[in-house]
C-alpha positions as CSV (number, residue, x, y, z in Angstrom):
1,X,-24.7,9.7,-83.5
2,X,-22.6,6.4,-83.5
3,X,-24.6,3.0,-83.3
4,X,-23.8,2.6,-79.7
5,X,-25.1,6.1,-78.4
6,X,-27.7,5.4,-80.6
7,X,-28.5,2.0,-78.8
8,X,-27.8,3.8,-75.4
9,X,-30.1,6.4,-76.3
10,X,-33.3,4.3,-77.6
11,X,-32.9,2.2,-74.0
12,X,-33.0,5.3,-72.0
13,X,-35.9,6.7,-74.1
14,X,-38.3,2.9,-73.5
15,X,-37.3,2.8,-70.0
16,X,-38.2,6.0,-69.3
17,X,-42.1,5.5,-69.7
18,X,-44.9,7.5,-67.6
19,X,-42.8,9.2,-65.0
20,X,-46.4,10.4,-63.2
21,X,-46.8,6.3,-62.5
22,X,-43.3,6.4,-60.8
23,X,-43.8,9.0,-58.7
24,X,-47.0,7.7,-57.4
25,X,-46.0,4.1,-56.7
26,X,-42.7,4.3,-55.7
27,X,-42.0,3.7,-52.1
28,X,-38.9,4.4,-49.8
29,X,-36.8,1.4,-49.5
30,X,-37.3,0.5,-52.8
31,X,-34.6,0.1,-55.9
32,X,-34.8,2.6,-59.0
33,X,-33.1,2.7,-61.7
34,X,-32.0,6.5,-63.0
35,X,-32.9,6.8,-66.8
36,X,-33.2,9.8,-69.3
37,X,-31.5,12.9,-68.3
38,X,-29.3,15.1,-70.1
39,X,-26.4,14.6,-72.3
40,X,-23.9,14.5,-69.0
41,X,-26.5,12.0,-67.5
42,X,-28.9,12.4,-64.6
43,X,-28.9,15.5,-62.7
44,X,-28.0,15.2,-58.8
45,X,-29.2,17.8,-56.4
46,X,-28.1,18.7,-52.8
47,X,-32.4,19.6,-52.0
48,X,-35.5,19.0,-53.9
49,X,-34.9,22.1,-55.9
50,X,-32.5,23.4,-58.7
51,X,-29.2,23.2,-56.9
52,X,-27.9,20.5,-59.0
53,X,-23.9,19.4,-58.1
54,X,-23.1,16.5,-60.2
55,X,-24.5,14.0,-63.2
56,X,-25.2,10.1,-62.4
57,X,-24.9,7.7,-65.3
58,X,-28.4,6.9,-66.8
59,X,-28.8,3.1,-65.6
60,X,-27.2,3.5,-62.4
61,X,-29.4,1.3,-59.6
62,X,-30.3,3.5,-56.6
63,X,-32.6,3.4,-53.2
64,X,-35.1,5.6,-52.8
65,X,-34.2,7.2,-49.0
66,X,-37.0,9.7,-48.7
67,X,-39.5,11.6,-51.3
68,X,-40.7,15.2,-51.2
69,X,-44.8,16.0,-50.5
70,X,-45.9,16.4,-54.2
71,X,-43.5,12.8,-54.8
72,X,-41.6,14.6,-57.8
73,X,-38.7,14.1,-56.1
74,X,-37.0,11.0,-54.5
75,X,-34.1,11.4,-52.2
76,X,-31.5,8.6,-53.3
77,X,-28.4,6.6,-52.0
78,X,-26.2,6.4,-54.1
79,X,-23.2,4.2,-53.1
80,X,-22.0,5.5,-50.2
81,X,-23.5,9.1,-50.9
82,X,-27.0,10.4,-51.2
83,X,-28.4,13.2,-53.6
84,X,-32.2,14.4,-54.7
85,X,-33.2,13.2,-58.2
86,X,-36.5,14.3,-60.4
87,X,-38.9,11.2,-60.0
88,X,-39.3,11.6,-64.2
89,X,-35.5,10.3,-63.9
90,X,-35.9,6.9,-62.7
91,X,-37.9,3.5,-63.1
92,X,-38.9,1.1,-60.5
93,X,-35.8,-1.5,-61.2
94,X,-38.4,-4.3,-61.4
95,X,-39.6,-2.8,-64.8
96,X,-36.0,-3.6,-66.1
97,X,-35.5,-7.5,-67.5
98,X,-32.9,-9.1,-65.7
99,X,-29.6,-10.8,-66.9
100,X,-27.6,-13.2,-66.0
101,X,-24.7,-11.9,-64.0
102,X,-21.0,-12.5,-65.6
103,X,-19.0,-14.9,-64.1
104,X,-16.7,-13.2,-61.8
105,X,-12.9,-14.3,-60.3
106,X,-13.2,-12.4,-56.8
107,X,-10.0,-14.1,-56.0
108,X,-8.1,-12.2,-58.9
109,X,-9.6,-8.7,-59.2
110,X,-6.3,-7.7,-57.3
111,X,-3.8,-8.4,-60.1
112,X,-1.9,-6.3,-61.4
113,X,1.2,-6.4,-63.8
114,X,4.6,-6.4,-61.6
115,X,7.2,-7.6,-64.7
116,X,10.5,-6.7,-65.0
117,X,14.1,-7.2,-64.1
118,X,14.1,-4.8,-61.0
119,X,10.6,-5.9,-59.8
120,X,9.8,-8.5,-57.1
121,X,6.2,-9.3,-56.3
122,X,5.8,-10.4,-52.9
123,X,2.5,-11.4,-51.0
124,X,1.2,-12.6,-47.9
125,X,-2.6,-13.0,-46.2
126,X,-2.3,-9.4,-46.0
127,X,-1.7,-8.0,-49.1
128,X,0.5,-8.0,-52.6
129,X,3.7,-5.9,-53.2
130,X,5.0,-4.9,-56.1
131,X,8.2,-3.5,-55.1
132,X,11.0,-1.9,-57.2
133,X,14.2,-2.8,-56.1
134,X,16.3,-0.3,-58.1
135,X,14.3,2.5,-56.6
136,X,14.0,0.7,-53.6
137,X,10.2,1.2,-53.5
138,X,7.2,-0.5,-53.7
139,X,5.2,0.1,-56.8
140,X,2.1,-0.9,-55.5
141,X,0.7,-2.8,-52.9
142,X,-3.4,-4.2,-53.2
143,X,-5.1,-5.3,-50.4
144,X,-9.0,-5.9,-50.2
145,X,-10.8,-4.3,-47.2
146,X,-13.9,-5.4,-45.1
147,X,-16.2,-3.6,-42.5
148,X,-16.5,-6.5,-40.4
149,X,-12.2,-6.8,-40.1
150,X,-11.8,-2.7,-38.9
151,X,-12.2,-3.1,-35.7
152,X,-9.6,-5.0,-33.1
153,X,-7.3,-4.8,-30.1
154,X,-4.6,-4.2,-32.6
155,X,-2.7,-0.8,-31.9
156,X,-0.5,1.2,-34.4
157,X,2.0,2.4,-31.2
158,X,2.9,-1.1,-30.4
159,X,4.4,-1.5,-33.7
160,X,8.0,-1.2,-35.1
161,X,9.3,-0.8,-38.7
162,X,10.8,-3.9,-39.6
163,X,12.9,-4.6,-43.0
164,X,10.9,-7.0,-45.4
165,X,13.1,-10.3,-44.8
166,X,11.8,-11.3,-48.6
167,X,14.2,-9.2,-49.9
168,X,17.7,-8.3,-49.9
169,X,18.6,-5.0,-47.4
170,X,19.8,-2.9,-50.7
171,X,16.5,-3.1,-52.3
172,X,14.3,-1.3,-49.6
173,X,14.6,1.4,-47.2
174,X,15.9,1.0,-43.3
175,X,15.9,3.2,-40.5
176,X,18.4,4.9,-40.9
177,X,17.6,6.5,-44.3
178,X,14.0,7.8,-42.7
179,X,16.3,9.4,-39.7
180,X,16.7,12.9,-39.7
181,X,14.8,12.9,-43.2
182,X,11.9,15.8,-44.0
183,X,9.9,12.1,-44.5
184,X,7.4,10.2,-42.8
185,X,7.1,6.4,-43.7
186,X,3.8,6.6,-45.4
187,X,2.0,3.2,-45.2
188,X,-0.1,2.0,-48.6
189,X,-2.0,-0.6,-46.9
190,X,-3.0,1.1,-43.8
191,X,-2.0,0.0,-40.4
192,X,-5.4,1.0,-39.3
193,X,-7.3,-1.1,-41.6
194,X,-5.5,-4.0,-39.6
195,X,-6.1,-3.3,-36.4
196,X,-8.5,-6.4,-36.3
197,X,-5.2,-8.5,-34.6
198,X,-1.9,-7.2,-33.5
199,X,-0.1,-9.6,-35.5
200,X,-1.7,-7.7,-38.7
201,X,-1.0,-4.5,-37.7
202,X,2.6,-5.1,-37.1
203,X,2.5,-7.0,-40.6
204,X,1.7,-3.6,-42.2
205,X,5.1,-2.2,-40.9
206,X,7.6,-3.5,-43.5
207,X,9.6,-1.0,-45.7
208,X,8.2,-2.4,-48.6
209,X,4.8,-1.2,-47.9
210,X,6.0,2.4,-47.4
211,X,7.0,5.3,-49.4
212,X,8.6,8.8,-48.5
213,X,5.6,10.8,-48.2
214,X,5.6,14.8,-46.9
215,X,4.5,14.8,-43.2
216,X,1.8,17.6,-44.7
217,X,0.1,15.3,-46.8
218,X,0.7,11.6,-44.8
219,X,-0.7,13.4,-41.5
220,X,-3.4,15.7,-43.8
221,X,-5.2,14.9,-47.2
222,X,-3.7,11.5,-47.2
223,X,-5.0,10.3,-43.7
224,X,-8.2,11.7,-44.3
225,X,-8.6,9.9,-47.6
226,X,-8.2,6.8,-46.0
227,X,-10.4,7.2,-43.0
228,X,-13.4,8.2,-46.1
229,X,-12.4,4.6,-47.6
230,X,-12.6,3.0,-44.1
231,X,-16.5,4.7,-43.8
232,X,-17.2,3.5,-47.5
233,X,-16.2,0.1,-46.4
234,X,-18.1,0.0,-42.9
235,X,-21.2,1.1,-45.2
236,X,-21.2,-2.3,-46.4
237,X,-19.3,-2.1,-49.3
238,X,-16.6,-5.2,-50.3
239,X,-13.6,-2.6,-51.4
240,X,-10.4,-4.1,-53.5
241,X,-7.7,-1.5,-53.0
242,X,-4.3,-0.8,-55.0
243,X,-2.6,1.6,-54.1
244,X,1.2,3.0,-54.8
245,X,3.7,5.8,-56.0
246,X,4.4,7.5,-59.4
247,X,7.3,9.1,-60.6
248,X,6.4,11.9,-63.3
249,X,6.9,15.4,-63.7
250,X,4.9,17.7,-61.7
251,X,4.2,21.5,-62.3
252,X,6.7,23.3,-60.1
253,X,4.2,26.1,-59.5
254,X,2.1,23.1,-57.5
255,X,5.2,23.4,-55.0
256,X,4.0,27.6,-54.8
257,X,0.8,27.9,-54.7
258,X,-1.8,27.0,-52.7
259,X,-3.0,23.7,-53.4
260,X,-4.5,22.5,-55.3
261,X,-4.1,25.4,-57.7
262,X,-1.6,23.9,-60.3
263,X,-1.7,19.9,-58.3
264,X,-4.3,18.8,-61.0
265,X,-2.9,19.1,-63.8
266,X,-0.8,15.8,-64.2
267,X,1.7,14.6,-67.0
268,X,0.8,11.7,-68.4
269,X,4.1,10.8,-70.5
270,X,5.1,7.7,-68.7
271,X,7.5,6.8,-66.2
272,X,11.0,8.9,-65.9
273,X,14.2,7.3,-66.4
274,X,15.3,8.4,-63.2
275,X,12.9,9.6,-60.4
276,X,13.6,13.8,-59.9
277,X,14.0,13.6,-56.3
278,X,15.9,10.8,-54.0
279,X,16.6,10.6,-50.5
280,X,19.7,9.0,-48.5
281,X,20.2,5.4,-49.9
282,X,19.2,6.6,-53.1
283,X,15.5,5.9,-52.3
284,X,13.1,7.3,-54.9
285,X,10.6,9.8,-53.2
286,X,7.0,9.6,-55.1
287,X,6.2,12.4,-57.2
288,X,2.6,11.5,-56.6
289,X,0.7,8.7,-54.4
290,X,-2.2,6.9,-55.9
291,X,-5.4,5.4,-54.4
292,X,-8.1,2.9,-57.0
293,X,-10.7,1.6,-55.4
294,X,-12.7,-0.9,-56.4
295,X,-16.1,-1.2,-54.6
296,X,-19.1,-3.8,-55.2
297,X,-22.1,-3.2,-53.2
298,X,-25.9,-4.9,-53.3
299,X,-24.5,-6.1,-56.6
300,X,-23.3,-2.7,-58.0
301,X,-20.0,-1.8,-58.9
302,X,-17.9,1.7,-59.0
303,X,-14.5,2.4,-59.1
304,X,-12.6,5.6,-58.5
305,X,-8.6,6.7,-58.1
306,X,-7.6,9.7,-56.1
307,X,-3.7,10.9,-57.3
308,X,-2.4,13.2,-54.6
309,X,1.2,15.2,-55.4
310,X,3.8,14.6,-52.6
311,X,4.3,17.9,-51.7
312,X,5.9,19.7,-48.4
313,X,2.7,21.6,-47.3
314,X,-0.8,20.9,-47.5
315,X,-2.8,19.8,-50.1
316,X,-6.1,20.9,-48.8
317,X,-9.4,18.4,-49.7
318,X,-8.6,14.9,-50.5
319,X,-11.8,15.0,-52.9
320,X,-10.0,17.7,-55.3
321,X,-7.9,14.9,-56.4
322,X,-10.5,12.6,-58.0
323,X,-9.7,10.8,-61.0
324,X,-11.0,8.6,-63.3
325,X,-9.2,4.9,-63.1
326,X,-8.1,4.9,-66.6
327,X,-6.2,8.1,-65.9
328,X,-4.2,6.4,-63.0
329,X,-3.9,3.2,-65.2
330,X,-2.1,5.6,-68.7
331,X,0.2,7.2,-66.1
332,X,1.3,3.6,-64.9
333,X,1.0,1.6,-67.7
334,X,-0.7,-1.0,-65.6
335,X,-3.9,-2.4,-66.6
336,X,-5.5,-2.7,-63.1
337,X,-8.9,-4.4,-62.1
338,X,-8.0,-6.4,-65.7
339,X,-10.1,-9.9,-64.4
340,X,-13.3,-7.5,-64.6
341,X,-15.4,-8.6,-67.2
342,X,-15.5,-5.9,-69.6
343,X,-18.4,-4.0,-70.2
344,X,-18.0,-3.5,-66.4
345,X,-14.4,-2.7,-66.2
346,X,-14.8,-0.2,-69.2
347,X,-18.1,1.3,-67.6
348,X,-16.9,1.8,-64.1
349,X,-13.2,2.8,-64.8
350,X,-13.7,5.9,-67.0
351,X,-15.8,7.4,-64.4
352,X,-14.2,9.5,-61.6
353,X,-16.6,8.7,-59.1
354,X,-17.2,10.6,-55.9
355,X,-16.2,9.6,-52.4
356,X,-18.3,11.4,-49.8
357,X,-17.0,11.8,-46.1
């Protein structure tokens, strides 16, 4: 055991204490702490019995929802998801000394690395773009989403695509590429997460913030992915969002098979020198789109990445494509989330957290 598991281990042991005095003067409402568990961290259970589907880090914060009669279990919200928990797994969160929180740039968690001699970053009150002018793409684009801004007059039907006037016509797609194409123009900042003015919603429909996407997986896993973020972020949670394309090889028995048998698996060897698949105009068409979010609620941070292969049928659940962030970040070679302090950044981004919808 190395001196940090060892460190981690001996704080788990003291905070666990008498569990019995837990159970008994813990009320609903109130904010735990999960402690102890087993060496893959706190079991989480669907009922207050042994149907256990996951493991929550030991030192997570949670609310206590609900408790069963004998008050040996506590029903807890967890993020935007709930799950049953033994009551000898958690500490009233009073019991734990606080510290002072780190000094945090809210204003620059959305950076991300967009070097190079064939990438232009561009940005607006919307969002950033990081687009690639060779492949005539963007890279990324991060935005940072609100509860209180997804709701409006603004409608997605009133809106036309539009060229980004930023940039010059040969480094981004047009209309008449996308015409006749097997490809819908899949947005990475959502028009729907704009809808809180017209003007925003229109803003979402440059070429720059769209890639070739699969009309099976835009109009399927994909949309339903980012109506769950859109429920996370009406929960209450401040979400910063980057999301974008990747270019690397992908098992061709993925195309076969019913996803996602053989989509999980991903190659994590870096960035092609040429993308595998192009459409008219020489536009590069994503092997894979990407989704890392970033979430801070009541003071708690998670992070999570969903990488979905582009694919001409479906790819059944969104939640079968959970990673962790620092898988997302070795396929890109971006460090993202960087302005983190770290021993939050390194906690939260080797995690593949769920997403409940």
């Amino acid at each position: 055991m190395n001196k940090c598991n060892f460190l981690y281990f001996l704080v788990a042991l003291l905070l666990c204490g008498n569990h019995q005095a837990t159970a008994q003067t813990t009320t609903t409402g109130e904010t735990v702490v999960l402690v102890g568990g087993t060496a893959r961290g706190v079991p989480l259970h669907r009922d207050a019995r042994q149907s256990r589907f996951g493991y929550a880090d030991p030192g997570t914060f949670a609310e206590i929802v609900d408790k069963n009669e004998d008050g040996n279990w506590f029903l807890v919200k967890l993020d935007s998801a709930q799950a049953w928990v033994l009551s000898r797994y958690t500490k009233p969160s009073a019991a734990i000394q606080p510290t002072s929180p780190p000094s945090i740039d809210y204003s620059r968690l959305l950076e991300a690395d967009c070097s190079g001699s064939n990438k232009r970053l561009l940005s607006n009150s919307l969002f950033a773009i990081c687009q690639d002018v060779e492949w005539r793409v963007p890279v990324w684009v991060a935005y940072l989403m609100r509860g209180d801004e997804l709701d409006g007059p603004g409608e997605r039907h009133r809106s036309s695509w539009e060229t980004d006037n930023r940039l010059t016509l040969s480094g981004q797609a047009n209309d008449r590429v996308y015409a006749g194409s097997d490809f819908h123009k899949g947005h990475l900042a959502p028009a729907q997460a704009y809808v809180r003015t017209q003007a925003a919603v229109d803003g979402t429909h440059i070429y720059t913030n769209a890639v070739p996407q699969f009309g099976s997986i835009n109009s399927g896993a994909w949309s339903k992915l980012e109506a769950a973020v859109r429920v996370m972020a009406k929960s209450g949670a401040d979400l910063w969002i980057v999301t974008g394309s990747l270019f690397v090889p992908i098992d061709p028995r993925c195309q076969k098979n019913r996803p996602p048998l053989r989509c999980l698996t991903v190659d994590t060897s870096g960035r092609p020198d040429s993308p595998s698949n192009k459409m008219r105009g020489k536009i590069a068409v994503p092997s894979h789109t990407f989704k890392a979010i970033l979430s801070q609620s009541d003071g708690q941070w998670s992070a999570r990445a969903f990488i979905m292969p582009n694919i001409p049928r479906g790819a059944g659940q969104f939640r079968n494509y959970r990673f962790s962030v620092d898988t997302l970040e070795e396929m890109l070679g971006i460090d993202l989330f960087s302005t983190l302090p770290d021993d939050i950044e390194n906690k939260i981004e080797e995690r593949a957290t769920q997403l409940t919808r």
